[in-house]
C-alpha positions as CSV (number, residue, x, y, z in Angstrom):
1,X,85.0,350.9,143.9
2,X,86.9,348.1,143.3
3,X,88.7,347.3,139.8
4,X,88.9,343.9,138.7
5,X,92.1,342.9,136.6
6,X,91.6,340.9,133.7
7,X,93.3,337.4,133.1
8,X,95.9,339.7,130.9
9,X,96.8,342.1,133.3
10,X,96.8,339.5,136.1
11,X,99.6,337.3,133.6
12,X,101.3,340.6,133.6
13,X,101.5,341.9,136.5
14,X,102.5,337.6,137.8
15,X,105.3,338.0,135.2
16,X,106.7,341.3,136.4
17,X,106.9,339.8,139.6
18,X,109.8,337.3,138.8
19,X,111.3,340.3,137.3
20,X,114.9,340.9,138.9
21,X,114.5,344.4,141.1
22,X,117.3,346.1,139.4
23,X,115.1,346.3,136.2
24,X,112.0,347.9,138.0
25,X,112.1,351.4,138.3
26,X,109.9,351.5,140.4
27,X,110.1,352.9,144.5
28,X,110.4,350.3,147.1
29,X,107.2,350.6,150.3
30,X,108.9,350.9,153.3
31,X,108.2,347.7,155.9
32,X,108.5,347.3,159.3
33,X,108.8,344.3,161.4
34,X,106.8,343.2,164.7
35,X,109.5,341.3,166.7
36,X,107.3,339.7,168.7
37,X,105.8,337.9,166.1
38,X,109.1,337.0,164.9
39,X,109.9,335.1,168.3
40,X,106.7,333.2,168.3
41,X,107.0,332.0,165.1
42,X,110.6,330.7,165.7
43,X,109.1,329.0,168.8
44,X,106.3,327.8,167.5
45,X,108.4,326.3,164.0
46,X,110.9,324.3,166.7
47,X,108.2,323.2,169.1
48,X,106.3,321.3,165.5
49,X,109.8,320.2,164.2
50,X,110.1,318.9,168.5
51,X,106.4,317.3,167.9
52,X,107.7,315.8,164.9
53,X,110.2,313.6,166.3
54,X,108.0,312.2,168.8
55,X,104.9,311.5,166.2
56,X,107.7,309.6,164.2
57,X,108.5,307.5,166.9
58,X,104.9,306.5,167.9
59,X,104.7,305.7,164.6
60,X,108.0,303.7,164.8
61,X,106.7,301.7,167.6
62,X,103.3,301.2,166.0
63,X,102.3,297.6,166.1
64,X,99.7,297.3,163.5
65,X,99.8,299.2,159.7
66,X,96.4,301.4,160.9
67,X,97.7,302.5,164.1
68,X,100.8,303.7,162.0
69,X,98.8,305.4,159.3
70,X,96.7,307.3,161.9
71,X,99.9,308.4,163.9
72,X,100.6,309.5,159.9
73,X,97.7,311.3,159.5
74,X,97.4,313.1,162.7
75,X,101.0,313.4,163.3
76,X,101.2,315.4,160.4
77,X,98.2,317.7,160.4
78,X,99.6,318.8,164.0
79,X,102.8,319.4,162.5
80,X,102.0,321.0,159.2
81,X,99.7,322.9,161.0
82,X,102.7,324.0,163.2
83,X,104.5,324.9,160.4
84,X,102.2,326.6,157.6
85,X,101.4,329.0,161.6
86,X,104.8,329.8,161.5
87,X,104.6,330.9,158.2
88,X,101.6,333.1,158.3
89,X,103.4,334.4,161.8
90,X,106.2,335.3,160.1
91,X,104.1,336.8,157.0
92,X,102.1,339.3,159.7
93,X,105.3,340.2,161.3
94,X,106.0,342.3,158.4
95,X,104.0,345.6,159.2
96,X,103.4,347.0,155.6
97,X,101.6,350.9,155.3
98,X,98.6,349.6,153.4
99,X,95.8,346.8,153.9
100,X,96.8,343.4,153.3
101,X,94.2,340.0,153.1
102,X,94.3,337.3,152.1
103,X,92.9,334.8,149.5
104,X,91.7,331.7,151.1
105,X,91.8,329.0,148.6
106,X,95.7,330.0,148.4
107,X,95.8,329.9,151.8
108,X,94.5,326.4,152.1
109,X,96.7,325.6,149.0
110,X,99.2,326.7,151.3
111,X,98.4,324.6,154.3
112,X,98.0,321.4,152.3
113,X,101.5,321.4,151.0
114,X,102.9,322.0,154.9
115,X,101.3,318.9,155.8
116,X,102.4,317.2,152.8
117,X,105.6,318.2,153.6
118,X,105.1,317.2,157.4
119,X,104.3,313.8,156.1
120,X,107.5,313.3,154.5
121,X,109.2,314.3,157.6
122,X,107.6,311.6,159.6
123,X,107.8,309.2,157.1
124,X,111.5,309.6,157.0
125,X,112.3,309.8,160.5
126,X,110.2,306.6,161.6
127,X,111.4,304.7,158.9
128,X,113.7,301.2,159.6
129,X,116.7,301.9,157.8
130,X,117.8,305.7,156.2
131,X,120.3,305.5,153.6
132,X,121.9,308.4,151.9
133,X,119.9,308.3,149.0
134,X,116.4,307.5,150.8
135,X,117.8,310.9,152.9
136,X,118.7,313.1,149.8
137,X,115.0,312.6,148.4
138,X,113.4,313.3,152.1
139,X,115.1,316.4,152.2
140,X,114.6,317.7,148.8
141,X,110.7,316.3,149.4
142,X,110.6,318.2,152.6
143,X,112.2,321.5,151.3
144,X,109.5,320.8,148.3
145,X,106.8,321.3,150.4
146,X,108.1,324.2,152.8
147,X,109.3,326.3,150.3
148,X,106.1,325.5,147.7
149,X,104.2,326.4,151.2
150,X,106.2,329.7,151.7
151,X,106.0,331.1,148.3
152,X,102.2,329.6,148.0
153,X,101.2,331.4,150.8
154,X,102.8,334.7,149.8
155,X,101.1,334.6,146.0
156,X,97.7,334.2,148.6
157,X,98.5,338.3,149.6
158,X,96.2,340.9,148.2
159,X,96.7,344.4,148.3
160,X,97.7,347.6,146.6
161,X,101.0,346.7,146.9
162,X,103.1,344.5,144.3
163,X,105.4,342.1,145.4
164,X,108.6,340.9,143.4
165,X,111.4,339.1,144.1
166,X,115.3,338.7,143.7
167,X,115.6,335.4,142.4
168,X,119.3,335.3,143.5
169,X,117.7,335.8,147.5
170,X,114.8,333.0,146.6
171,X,117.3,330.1,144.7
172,X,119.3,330.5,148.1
173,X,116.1,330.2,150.1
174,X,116.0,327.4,148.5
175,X,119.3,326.4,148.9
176,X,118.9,326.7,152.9
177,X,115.7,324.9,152.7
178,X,117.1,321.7,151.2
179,X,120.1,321.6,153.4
180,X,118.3,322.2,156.6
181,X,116.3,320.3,155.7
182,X,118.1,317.4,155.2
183,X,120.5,318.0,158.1
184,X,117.2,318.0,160.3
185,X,116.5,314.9,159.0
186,X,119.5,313.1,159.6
187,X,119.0,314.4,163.1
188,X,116.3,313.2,163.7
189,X,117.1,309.6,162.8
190,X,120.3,309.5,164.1
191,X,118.6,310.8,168.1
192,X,115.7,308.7,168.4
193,X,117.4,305.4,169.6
194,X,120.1,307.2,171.5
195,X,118.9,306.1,175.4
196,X,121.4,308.9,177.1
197,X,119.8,312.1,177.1
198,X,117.5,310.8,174.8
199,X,114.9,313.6,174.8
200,X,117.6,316.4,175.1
201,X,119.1,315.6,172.0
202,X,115.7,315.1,170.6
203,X,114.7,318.8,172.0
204,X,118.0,319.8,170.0
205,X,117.0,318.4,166.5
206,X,113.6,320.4,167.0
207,X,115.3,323.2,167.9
208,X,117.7,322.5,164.4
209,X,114.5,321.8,162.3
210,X,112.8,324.7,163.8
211,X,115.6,327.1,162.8
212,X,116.0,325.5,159.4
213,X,112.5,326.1,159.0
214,X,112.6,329.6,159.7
215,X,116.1,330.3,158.5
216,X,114.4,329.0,155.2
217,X,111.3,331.3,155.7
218,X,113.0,334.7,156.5
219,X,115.8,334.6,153.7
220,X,112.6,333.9,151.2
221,X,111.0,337.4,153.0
222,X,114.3,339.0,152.5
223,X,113.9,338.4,148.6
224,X,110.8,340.5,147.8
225,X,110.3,344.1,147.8
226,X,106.9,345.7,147.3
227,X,106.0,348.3,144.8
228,X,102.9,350.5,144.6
229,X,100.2,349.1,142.7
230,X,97.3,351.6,141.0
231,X,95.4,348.6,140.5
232,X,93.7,347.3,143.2
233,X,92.9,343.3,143.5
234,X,89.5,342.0,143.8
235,X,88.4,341.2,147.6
236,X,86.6,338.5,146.9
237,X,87.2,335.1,149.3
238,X,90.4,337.3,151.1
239,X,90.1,337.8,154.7
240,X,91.7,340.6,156.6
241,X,94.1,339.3,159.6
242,X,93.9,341.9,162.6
243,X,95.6,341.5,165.9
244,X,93.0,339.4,167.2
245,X,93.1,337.4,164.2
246,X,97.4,336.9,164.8
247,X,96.7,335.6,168.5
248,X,93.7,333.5,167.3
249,X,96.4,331.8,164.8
250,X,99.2,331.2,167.4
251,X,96.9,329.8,170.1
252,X,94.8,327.4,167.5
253,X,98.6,326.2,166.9
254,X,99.8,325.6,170.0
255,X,96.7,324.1,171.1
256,X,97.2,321.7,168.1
257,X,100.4,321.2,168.9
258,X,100.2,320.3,172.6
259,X,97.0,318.2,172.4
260,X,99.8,316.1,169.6
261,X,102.3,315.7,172.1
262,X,100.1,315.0,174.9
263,X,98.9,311.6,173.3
264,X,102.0,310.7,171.9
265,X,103.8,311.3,175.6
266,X,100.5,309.1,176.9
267,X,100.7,306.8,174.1
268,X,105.0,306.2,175.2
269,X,103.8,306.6,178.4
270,X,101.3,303.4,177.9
271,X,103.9,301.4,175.9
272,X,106.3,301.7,178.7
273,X,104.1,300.1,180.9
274,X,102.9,297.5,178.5
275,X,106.9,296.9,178.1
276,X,107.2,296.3,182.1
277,X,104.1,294.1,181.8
278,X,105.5,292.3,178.9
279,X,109.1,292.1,180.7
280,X,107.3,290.7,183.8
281,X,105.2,288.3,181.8
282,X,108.3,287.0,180.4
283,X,110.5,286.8,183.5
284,X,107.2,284.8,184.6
285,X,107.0,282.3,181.7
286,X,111.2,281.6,182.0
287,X,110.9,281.0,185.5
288,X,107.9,278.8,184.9
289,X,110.0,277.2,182.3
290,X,112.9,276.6,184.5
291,X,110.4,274.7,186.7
292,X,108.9,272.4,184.7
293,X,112.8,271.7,183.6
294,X,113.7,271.4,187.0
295,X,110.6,268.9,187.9
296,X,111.0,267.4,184.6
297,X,114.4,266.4,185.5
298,X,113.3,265.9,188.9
299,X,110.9,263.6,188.0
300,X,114.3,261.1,185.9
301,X,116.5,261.7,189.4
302,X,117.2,259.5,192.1
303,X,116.2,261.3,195.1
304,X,119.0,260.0,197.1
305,X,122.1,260.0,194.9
306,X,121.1,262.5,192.3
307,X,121.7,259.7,189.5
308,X,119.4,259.0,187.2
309,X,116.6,256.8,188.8
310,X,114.8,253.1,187.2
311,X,112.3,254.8,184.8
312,X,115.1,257.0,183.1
313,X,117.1,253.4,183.0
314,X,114.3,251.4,181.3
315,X,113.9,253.9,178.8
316,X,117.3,254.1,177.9
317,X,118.1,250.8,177.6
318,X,114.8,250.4,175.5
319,X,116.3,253.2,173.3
320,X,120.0,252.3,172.9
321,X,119.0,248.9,172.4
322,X,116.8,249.7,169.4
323,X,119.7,252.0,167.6
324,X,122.0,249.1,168.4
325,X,120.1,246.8,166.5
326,X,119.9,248.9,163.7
327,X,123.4,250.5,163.4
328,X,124.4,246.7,164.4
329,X,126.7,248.1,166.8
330,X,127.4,246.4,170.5
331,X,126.0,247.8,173.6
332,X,127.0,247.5,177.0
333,X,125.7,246.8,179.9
334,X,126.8,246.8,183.9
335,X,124.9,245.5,187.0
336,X,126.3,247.0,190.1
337,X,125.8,246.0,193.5
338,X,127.3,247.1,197.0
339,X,128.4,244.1,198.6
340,X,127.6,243.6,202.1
341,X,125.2,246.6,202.3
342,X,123.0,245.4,204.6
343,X,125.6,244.5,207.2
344,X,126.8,248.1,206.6
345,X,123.5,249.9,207.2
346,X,123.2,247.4,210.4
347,X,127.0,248.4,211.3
348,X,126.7,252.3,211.0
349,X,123.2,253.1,210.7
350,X,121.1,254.1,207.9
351,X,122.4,258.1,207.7
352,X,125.9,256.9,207.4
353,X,124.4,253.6,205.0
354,X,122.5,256.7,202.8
355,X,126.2,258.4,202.4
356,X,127.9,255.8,201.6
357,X,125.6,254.5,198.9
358,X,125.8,258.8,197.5
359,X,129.8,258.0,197.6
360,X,129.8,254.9,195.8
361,X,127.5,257.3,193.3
362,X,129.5,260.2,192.7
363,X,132.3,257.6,191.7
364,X,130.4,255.3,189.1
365,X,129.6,258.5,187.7
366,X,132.6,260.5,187.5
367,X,134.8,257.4,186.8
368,X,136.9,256.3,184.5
369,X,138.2,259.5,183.7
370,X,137.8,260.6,180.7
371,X,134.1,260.0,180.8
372,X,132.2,258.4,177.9
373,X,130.0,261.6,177.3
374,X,126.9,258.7,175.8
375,X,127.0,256.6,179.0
376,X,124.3,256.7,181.5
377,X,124.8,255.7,185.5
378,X,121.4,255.0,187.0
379,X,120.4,254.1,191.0
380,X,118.8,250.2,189.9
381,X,117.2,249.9,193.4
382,X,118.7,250.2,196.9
383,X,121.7,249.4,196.5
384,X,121.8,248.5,193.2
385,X,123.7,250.2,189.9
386,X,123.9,249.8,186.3
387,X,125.9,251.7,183.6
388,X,124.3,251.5,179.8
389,X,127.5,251.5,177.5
390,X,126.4,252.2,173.9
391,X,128.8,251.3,171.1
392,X,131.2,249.0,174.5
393,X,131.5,245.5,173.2
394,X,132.8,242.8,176.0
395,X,136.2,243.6,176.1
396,X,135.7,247.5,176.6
397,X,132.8,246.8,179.2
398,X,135.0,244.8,180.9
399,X,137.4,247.1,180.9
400,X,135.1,250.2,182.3
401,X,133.6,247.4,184.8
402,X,136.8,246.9,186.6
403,X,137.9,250.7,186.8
404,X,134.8,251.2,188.8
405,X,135.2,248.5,191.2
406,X,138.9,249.5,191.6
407,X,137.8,252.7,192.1
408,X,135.3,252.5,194.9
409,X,137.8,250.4,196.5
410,X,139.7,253.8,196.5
411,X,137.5,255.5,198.0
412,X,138.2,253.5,201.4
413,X,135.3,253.4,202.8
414,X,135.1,251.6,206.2
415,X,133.2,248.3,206.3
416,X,134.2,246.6,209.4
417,X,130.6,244.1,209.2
418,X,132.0,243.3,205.3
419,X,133.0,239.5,205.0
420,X,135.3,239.9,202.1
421,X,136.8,243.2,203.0
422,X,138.0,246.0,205.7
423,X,136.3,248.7,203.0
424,X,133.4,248.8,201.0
425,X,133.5,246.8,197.9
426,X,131.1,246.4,194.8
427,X,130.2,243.4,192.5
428,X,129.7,244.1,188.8
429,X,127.7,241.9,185.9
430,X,129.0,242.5,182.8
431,X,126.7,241.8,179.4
432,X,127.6,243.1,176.3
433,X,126.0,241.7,172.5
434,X,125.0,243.1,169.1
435,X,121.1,242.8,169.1
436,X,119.1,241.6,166.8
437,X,116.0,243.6,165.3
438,X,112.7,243.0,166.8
439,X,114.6,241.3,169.9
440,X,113.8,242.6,173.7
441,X,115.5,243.7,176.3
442,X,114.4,241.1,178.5
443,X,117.7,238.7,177.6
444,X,120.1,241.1,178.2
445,X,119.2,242.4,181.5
446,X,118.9,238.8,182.8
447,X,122.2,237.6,181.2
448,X,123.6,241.0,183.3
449,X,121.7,240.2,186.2
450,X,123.2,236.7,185.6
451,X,126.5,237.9,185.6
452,X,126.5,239.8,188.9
453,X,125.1,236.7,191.3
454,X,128.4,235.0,189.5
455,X,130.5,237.7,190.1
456,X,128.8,237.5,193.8
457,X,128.8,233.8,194.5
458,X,132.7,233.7,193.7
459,X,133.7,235.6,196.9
460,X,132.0,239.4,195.7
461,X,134.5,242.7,194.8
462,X,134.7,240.9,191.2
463,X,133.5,241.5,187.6
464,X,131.7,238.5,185.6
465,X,131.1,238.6,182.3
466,X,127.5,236.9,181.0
467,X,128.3,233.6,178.7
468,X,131.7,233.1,180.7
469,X,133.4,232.4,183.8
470,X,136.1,234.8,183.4
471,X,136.1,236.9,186.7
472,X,138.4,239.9,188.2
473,X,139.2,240.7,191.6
């Protein structure tokens, strides 16, 4: 028959529970412990703490709030799951000479509070930043919930046995629960990013958590003692764990536990190749980007000499014109043309005429040294050059206008079929005014234009100025 206690006696007997053992006269049951069990529930707490780490960062590298929350979810059933198994491992392990069961809402009590705990764990760990502070509550959170799990599932027992405990034994179970705890967790932040043997250090903080875990377990075990109890407990929603019943609870848990770290290796596995994709998708774009820059600039070049070509010119002129007139600040303006040319390309050919004309080129770009940073050198046509000189007013164009021609002279370039010359000369127009707002550019480039036929009808390798008949030669 079986005796049901009344809420008094069951008050009593909870009370004389917390009593400290040296005040219970009582004798102390004899228990044994199965080893085995003891081994697989170490292996099973390290593999869940090992499963942890790797939930926390798929949830890390979660792209959207409700893929997070279900790697939250799921990540922490599996592992709380892990853990309360370990528990109830470690629990059977202990071989006691009477019947023992179990009361299942306790039990699921029990359960809850290791995922709870589970969820704090992966919360932490796949957080951003972890401060000191944000680490102290994790790990008091965490030891919360494995120690409320632990001594949960032992109030769950029924027997005809009484349980107490040395509350010195359970405030250090305690003690070991926050501090592994919190160790673990500083672990397992500090691993996850770490590239060089990566997933051997993170094998080492499961291993840590694991042992925390059970470190925190078995010192709890170690601080109860059971006493004969005449009154039995009611059966009623306990179930009996046998043998079968111990395997059944370590395979449902490793089961849980690898199906959890099969999808979170497929998930990495996935991101890593949407990484590569992404890396190759970028490479692609940048090279695509460097081609349009390359045509773009292509498309402003003079084929030939590399300078820029007439369509860059016009629209710089058009520009610098335009700011001129509104800063009312002078701009500058040189016509350029190889004198002779044609009796050059006839002389040497049109391969030697095509270096020649790159020559006279690299100088009216490079020259005068050092080089106005805001000038721009463009190919005019054939064999004709012009230099835009923004803020140059006639003295300083002049001035750049007659370092050029001195310096292609320099460059002593053979021109026997020249008539003013041995080497290869250039003429220069020079125009240079303040514009006005509203005017074109249409004045200018004749006046410039203007300039050079002077600069040419006086005898070529000389420098007009527009609006006077100053020359240099």
């Amino acid at each position: 028959m079986i005796l049901l206690r009344t809420p008094t006696e069951s008050l009593i007997v909870s009370l004389c529970r917390l009593v400290p053992l040296p005040m219970i006269a009582m004798d102390q049951i004899a228990v044994h412990y199965s080893y085995g069990l003891i081994a697989v529930s170490v292996l099973t707490s390290m593999i869940a703490a090992y499963a942890a780490f790797s939930l926390a960062e798929r949830m890390r590298r979660s792209v959207t709030a409700q893929h997070r929350r279900g790697w939250l979810l799921g990540g922490s059933a599996a592992m709380g799951i892990g853990i309360w198994s370990m528990h109830y491992l470690g629990m059977l392990a202990v071989v006691l000479p009477v019947a023992v069961a179990y009361f299942v809402p306790t039990v699921l009590l029990s359960l809850a509070l290791a995922v709870v705990a589970s969820a704090v764990v992966l919360s932490v760990v796949s957080a951003t930043k972890l401060g000191w502070r944000h680490l102290a509550i994790g790990g008091l959170l965490m030891a919360a919930g494995i120690g409320g799990m632990h001594y949960t599932g032992m109030a769950a027992m029924r027997s005809t046995v009484m349980h107490h405990y040395d509350m010195r034994i359970v405030a250090l179970s305690l003690l070991v629960a926050v501090v592994f705890s919190t160790m673990a967790l500083w672990i397992g932040f500090s691993v996850r990013d770490r590239s060089w043997h990566g997933e051997w250090l993170k094998i080492a903080a499961g291993a840590v958590m694991g042992l925390g875990i059970a470190a925190m377990h078995y010192t709890a075990m170690a601080a109860v003692r059971y006493i004969p109890d005449s009154m039995p407990m009611s059966t009623v929603w306990t179930v009996k764990v046998t043998a079968l019943g111990q395997a059944a609870v370590a395979v449902a848990a490793g089961v849980i536990l690898a199906a959890a770290l099969g999808s979170a290796a497929l998930e990495k596995r996935r991101n890593r190749e949407l990484e590569v994709s992404q890396a190759s998708l970028l490479d692609t774009q940048e090279q695509l980007r460097e081609a349009n820059a390359m045509l773009s600039e292509l498309s402003f070049r003079d084929g030939l000499t590399g300078l820029y070509n007439r369509r860059h010119f016009d629209a710089v002129v058009e520009t610098e014109f335009r700011r001129a007139a509104r800063a009312r600040q002078p701009l500058g303006l040189l016509m350029i043309d190889v004198d002779h040319f044609k009796a050059y390309n006839d002389t040497y050919g049109h391969q030697q005429g095509d270096e020649c004309l790159r020559e006279v080129a690299r100088v009216l770009e490079t020259e005068p040294r050092p080089r106005r940073g805001h000038d721009t050198v463009a190919r005019y046509g054939g064999e004709e050059f012009a230099v835009v000189l923004p803020g140059a007013d006639a003295t300083a164009a002049t001035g750049i206008a007659e370092l050029l021609r001195e310096a292609v002279l320099a460059l002593r370039l053979e021109h026997t079929g020249s008539g003013t010359g041995r080497f290869v000369t250039v003429s220069i127009g020079v125009c240079s005014r303040k514009p006005e707002i509203g005017e074109t550019t249409e004045n200018m480039l004749r006046d410039a234009d203007t300039a050079l036929y002077v600069a040419k009808g006086m005898g070529r390798n000389r420098v007009a100025v527009a609006g006077t008949v100053e020359v240099g030669a």
